[in-house]
PDB file of N, CA, C, O and CB in Angstrom:
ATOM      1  N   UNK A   1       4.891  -4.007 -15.717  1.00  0.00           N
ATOM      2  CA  UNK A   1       5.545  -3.988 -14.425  1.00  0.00           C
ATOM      3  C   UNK A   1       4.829  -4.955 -13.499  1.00  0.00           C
ATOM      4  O   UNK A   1       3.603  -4.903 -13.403  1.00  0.00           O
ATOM      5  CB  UNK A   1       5.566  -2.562 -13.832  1.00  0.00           C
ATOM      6  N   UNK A   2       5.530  -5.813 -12.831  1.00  0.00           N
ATOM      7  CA  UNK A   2       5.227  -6.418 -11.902  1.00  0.00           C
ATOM      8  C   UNK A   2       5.444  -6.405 -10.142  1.00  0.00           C
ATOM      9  O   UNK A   2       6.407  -6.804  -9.486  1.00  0.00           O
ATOM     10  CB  UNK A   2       5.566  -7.197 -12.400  1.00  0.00           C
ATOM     11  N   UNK A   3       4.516  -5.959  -9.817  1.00  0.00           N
ATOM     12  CA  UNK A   3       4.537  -5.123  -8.059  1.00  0.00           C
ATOM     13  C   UNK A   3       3.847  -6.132  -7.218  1.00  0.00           C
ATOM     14  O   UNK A   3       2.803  -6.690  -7.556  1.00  0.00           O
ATOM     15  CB  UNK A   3       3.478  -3.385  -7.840  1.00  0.00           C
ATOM     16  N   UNK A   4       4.574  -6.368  -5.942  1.00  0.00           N
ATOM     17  CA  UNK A   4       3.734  -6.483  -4.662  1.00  0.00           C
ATOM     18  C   UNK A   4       3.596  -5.505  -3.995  1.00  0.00           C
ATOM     19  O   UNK A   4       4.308  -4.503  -4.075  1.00  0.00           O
ATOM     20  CB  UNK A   4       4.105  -7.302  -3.807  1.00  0.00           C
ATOM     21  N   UNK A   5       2.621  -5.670  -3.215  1.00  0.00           N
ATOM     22  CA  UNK A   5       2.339  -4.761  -2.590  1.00  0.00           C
ATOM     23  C   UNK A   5       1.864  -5.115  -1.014  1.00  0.00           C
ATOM     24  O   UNK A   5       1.242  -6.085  -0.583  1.00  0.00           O
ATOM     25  CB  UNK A   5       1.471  -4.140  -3.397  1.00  0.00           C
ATOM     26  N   UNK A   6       2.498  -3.743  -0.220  1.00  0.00           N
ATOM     27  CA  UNK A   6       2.877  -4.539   1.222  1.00  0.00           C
ATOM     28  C   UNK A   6       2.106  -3.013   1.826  1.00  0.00           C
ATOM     29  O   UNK A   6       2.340  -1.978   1.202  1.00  0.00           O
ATOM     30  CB  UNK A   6       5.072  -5.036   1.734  1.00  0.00           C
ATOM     31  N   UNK A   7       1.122  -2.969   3.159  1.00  0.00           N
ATOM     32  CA  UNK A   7       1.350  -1.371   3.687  1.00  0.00           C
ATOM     33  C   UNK A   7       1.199  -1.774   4.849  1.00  0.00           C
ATOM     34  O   UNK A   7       1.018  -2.964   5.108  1.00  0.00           O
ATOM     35  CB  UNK A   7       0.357  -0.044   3.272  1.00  0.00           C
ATOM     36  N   UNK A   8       1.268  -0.498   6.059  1.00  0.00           N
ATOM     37  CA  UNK A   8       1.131  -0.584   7.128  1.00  0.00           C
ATOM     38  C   UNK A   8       0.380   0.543   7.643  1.00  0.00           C
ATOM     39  O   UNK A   8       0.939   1.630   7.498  1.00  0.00           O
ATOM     40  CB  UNK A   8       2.188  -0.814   7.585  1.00  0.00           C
ATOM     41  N   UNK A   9      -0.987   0.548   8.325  1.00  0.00           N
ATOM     42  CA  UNK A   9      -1.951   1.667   8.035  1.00  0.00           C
ATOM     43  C   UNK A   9      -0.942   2.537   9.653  1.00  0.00           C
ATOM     44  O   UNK A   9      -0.338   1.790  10.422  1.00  0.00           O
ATOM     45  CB  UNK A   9      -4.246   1.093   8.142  1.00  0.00           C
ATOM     46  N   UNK A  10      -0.946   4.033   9.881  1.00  0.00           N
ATOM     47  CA  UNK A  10      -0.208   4.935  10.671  1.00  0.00           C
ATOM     48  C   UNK A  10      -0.440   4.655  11.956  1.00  0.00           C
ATOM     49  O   UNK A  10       0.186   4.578  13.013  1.00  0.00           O
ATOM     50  CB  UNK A  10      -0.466   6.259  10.422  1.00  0.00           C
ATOM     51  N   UNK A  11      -1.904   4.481  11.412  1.00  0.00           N
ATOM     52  CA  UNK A  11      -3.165   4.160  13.278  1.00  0.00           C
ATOM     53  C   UNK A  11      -2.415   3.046  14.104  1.00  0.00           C
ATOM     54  O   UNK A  11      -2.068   2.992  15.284  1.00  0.00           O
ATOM     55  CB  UNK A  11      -5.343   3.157  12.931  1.00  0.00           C
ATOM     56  N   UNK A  12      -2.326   2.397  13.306  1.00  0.00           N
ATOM     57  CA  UNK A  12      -2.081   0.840  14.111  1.00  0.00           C
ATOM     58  C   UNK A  12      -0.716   0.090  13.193  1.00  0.00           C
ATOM     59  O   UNK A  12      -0.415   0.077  11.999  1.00  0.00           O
ATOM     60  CB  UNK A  12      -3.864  -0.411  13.934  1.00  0.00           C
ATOM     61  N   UNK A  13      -0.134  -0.474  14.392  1.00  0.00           N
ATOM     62  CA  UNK A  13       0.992  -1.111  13.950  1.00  0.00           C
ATOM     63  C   UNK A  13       0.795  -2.301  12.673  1.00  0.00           C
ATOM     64  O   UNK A  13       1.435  -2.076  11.645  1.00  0.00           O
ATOM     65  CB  UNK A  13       1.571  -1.718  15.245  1.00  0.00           C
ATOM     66  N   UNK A  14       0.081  -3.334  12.708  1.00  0.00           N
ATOM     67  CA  UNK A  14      -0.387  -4.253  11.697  1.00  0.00           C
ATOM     68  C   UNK A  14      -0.054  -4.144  10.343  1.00  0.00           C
ATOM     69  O   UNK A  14      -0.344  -3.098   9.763  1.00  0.00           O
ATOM     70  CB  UNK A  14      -1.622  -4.268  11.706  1.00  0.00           C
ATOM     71  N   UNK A  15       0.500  -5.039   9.748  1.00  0.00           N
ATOM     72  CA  UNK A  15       0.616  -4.979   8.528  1.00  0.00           C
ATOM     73  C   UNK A  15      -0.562  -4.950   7.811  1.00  0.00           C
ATOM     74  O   UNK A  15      -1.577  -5.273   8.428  1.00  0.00           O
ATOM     75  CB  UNK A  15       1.325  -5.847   8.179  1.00  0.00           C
ATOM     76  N   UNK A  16      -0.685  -4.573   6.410  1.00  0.00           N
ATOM     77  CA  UNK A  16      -2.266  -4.936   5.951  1.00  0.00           C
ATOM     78  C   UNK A  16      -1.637  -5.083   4.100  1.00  0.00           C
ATOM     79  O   UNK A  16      -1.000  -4.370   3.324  1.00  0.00           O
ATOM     80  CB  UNK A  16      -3.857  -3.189   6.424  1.00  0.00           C
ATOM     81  N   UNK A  17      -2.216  -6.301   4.079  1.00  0.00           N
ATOM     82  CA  UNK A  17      -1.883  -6.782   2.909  1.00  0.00           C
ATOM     83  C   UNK A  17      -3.165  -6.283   1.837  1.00  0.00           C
ATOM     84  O   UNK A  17      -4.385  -6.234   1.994  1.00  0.00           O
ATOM     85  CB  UNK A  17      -1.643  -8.407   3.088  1.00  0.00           C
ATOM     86  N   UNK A  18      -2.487  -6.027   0.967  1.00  0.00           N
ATOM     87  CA  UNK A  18      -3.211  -5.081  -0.294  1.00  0.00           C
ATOM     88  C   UNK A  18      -3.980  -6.171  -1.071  1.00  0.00           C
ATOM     89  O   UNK A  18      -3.327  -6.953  -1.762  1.00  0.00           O
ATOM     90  CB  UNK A  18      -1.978  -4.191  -1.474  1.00  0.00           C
ATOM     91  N   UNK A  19      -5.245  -6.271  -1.009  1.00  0.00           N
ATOM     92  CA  UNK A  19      -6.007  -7.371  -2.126  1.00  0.00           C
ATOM     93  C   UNK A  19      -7.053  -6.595  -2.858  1.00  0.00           C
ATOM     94  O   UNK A  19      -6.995  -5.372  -2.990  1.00  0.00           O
ATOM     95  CB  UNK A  19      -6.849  -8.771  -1.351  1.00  0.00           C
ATOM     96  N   UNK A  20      -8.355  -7.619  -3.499  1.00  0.00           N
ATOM     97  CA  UNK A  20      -9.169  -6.707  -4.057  1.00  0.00           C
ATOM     98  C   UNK A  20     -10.540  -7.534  -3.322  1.00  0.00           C
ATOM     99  O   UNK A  20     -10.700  -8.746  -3.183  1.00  0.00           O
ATOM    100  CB  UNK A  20      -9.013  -6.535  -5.892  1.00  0.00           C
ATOM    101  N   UNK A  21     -11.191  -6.713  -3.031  1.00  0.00           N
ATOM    102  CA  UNK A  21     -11.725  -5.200  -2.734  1.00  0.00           C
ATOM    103  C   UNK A  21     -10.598  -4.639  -1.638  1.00  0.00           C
ATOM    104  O   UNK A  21      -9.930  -5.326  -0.865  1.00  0.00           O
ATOM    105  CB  UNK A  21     -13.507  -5.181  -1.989  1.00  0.00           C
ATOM    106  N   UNK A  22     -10.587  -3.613  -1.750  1.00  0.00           N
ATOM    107  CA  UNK A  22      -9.111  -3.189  -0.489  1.00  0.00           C
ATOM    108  C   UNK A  22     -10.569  -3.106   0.577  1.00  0.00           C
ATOM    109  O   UNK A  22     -11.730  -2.719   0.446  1.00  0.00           O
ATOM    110  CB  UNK A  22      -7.688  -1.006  -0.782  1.00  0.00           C
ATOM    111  N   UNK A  23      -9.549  -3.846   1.909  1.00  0.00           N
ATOM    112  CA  UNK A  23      -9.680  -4.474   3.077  1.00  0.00           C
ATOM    113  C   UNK A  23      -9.478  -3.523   4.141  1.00  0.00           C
ATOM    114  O   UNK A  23      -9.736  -3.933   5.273  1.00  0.00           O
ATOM    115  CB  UNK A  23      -8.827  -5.563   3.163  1.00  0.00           C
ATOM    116  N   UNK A  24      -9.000  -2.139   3.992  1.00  0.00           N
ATOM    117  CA  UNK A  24      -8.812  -1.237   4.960  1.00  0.00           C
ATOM    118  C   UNK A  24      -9.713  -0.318   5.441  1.00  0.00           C
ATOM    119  O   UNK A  24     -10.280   0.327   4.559  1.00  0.00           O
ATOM    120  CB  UNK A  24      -7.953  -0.662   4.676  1.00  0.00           C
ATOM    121  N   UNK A  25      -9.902  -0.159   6.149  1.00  0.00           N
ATOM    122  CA  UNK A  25     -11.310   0.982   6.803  1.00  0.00           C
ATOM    123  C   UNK A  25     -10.846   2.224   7.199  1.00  0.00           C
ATOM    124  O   UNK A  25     -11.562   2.993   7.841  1.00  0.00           O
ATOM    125  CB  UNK A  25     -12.149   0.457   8.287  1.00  0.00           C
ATOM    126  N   UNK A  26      -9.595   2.515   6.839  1.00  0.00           N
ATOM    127  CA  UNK A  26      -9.223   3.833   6.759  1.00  0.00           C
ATOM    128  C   UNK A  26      -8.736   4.097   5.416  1.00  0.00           C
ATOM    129  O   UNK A  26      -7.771   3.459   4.995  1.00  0.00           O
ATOM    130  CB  UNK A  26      -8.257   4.171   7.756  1.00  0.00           C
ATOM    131  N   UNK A  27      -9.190   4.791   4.854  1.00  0.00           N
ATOM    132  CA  UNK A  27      -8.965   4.861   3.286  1.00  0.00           C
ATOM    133  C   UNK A  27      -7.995   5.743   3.137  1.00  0.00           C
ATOM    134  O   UNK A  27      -7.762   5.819   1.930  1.00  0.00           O
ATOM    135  CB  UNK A  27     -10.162   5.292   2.400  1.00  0.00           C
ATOM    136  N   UNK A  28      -7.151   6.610   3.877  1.00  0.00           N
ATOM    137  CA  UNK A  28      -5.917   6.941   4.076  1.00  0.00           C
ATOM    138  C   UNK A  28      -4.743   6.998   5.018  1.00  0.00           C
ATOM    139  O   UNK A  28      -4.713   6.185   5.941  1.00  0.00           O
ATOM    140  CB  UNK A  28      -6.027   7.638   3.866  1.00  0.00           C
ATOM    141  N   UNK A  29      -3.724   7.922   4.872  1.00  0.00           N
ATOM    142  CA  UNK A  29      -2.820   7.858   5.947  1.00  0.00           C
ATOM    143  C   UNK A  29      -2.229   6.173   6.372  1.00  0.00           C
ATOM    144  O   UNK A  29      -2.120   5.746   7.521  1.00  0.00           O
ATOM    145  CB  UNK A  29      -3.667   8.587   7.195  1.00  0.00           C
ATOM    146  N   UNK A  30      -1.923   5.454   5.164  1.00  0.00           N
ATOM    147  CA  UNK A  30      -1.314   3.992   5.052  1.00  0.00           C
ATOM    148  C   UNK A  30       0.194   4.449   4.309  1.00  0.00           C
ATOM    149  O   UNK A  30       0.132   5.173   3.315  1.00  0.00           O
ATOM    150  CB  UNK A  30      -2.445   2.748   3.944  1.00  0.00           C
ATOM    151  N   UNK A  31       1.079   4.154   4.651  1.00  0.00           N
ATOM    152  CA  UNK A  31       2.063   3.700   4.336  1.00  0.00           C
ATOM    153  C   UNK A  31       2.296   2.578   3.669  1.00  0.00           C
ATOM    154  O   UNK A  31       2.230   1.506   4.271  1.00  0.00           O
ATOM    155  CB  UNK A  31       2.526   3.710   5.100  1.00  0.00           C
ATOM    156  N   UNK A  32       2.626   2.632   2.232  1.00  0.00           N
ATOM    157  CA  UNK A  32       2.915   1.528   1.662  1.00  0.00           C
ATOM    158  C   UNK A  32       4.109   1.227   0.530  1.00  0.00           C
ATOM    159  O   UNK A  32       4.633   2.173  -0.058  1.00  0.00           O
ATOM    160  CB  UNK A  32       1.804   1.269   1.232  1.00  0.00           C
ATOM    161  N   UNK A  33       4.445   0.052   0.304  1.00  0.00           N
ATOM    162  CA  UNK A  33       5.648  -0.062  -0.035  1.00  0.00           C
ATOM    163  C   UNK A  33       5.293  -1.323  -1.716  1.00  0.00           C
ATOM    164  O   UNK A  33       4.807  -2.438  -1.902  1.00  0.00           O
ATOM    165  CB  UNK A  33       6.660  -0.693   1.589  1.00  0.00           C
ATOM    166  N   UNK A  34       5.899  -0.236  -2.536  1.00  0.00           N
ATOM    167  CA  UNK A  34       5.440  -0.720  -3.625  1.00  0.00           C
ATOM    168  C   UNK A  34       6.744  -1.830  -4.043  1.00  0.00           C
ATOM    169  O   UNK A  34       7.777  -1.166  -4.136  1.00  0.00           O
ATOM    170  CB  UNK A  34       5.059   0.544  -4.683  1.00  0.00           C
ATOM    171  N   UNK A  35       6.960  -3.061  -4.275  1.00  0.00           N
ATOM    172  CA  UNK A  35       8.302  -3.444  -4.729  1.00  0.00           C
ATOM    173  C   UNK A  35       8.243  -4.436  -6.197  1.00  0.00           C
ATOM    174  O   UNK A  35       7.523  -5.428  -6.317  1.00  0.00           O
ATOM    175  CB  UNK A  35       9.032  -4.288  -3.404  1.00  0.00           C
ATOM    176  N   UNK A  36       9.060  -3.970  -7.114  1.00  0.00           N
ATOM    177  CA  UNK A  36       9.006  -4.650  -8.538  1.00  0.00           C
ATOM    178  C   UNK A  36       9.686  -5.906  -8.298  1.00  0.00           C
ATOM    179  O   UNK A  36      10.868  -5.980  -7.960  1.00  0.00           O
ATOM    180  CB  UNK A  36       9.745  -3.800  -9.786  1.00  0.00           C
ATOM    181  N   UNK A  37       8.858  -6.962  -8.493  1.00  0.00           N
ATOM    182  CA  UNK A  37       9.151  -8.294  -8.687  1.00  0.00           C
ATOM    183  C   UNK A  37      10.116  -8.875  -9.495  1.00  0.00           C
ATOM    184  O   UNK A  37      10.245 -10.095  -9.395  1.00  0.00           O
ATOM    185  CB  UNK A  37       8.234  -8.765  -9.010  1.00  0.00           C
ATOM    186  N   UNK A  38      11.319  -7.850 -10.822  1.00  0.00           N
ATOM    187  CA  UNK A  38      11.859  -8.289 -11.235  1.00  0.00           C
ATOM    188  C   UNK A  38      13.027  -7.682 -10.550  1.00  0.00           C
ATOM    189  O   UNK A  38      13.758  -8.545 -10.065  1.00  0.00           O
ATOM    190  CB  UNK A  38      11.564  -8.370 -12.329  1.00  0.00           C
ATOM    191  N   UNK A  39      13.517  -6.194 -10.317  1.00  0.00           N
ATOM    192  CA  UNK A  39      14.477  -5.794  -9.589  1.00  0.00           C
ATOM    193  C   UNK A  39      14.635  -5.601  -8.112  1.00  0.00           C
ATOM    194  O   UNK A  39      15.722  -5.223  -7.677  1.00  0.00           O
ATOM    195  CB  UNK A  39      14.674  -4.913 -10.044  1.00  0.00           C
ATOM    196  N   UNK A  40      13.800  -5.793  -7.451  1.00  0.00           N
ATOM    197  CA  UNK A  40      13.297  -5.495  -6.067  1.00  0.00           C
ATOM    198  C   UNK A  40      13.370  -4.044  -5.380  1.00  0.00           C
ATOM    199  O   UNK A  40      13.208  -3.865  -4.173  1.00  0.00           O
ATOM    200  CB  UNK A  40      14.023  -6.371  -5.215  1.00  0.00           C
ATOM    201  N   UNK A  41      13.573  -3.277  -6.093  1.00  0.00           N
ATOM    202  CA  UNK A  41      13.110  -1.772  -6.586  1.00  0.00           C
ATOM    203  C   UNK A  41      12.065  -1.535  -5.401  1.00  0.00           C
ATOM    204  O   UNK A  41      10.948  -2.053  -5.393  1.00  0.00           O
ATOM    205  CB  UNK A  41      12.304  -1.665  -8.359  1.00  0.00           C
ATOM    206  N   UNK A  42      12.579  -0.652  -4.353  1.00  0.00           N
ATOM    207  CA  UNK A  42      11.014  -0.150  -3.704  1.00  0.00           C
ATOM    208  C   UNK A  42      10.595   1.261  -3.680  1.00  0.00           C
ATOM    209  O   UNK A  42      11.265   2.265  -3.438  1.00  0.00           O
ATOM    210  CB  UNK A  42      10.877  -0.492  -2.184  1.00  0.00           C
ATOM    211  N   UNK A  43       9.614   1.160  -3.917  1.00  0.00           N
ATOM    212  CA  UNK A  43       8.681   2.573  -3.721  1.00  0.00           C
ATOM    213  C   UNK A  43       8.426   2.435  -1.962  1.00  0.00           C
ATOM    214  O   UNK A  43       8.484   1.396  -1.305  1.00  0.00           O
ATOM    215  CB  UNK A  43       6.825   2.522  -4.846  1.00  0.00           C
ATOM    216  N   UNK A  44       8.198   3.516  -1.575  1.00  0.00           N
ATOM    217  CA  UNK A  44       7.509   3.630  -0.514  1.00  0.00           C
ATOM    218  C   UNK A  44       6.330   5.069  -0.403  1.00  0.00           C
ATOM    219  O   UNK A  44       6.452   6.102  -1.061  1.00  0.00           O
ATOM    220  CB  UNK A  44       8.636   3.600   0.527  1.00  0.00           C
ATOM    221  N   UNK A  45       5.532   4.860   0.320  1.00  0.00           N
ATOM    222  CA  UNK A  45       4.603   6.327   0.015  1.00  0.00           C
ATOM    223  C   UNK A  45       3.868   6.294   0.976  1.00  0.00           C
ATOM    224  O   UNK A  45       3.763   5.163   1.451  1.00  0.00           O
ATOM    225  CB  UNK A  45       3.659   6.528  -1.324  1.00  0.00           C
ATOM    226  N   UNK A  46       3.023   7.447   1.719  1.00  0.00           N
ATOM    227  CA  UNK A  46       2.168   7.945   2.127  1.00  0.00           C
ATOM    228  C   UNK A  46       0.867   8.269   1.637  1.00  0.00           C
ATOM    229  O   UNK A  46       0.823   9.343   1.037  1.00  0.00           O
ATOM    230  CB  UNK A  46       2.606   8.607   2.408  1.00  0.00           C
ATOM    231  N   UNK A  47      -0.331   7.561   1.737  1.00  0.00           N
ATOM    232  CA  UNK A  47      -1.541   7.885   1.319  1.00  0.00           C
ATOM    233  C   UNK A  47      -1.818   9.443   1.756  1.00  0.00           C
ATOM    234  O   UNK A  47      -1.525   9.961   2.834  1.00  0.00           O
ATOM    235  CB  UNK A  47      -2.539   6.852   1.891  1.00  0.00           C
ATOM    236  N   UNK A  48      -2.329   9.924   0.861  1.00  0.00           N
ATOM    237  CA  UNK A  48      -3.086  11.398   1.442  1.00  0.00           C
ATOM    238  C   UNK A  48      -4.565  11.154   0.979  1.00  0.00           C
ATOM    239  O   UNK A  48      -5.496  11.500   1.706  1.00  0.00           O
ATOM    240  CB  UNK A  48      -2.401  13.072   0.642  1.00  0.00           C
ATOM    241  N   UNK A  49      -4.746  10.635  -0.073  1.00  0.00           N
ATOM    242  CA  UNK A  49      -5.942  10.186  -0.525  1.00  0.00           C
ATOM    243  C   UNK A  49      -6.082   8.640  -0.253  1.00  0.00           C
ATOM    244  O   UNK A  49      -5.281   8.037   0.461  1.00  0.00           O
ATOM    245  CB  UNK A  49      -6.068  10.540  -1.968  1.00  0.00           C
ATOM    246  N   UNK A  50      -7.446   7.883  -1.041  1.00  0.00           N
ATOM    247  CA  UNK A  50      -7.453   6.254  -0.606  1.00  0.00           C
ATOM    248  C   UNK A  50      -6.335   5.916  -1.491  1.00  0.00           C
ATOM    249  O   UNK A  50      -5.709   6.463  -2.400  1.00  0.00           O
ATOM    250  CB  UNK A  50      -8.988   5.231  -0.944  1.00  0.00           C
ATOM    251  N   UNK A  51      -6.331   4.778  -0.852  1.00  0.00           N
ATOM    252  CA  UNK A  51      -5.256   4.126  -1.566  1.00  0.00           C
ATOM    253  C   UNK A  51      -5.584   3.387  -2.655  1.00  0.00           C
ATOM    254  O   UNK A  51      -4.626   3.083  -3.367  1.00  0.00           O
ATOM    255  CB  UNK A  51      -4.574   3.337  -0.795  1.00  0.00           C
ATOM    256  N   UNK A  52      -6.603   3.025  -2.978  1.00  0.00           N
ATOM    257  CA  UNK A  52      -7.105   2.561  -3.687  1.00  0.00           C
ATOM    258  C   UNK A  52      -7.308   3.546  -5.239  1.00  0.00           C
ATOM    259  O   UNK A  52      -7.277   3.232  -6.429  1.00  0.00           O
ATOM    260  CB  UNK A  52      -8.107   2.134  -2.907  1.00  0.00           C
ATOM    261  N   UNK A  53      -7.538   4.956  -4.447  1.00  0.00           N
ATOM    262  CA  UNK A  53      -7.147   5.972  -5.414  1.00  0.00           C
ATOM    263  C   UNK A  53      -5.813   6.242  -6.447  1.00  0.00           C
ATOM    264  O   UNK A  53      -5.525   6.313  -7.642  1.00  0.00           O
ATOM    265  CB  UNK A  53      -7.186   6.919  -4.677  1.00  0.00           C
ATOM    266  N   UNK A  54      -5.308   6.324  -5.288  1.00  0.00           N
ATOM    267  CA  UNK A  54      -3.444   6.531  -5.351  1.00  0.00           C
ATOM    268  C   UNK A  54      -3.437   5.565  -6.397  1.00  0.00           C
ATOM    269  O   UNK A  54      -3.547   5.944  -7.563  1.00  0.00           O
ATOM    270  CB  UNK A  54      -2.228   6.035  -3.773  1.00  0.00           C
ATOM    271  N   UNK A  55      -3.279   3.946  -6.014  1.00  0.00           N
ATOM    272  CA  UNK A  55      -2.293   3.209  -6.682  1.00  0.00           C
ATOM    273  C   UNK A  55      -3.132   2.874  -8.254  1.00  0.00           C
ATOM    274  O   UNK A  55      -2.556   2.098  -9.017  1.00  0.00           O
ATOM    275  CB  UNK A  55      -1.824   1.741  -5.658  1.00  0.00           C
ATOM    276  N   UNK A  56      -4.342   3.415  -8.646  1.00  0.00           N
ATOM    277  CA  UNK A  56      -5.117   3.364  -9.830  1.00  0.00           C
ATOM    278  C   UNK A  56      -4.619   4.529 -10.291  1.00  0.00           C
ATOM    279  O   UNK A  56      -4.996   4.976 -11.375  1.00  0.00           O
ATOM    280  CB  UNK A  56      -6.645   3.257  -9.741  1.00  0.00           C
TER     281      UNK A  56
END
């Protein structure tokens, strides 16, 4: 499967683009939007845990 990945942390309006090492200083409560690069298929979700958790 091939995903981008897009979120927007709850706190603050800002987009925050998903890389590696994840770049966010709130390690939950991000909204993010998973979308498959071949169908454009989106997930969307709510962190409750890091996200970094979640999407591993």
């Amino acid at each position: 499967m091939e995903i981008d990945l897009d979120g927007h942390n709850v706190t603050t309006p800002a987009p925050v683009t998903i890389t590696e090492p994840h770049p966010c200083k709130h390690p939950s409560g991000i909204v993010y939007v998973i979308t498959c690069t071949r169908c454009r298929k989106q997930y969307v979700g709510l962190t409750v845990k890091s996200l970094r958790e979640r999407i591993n």
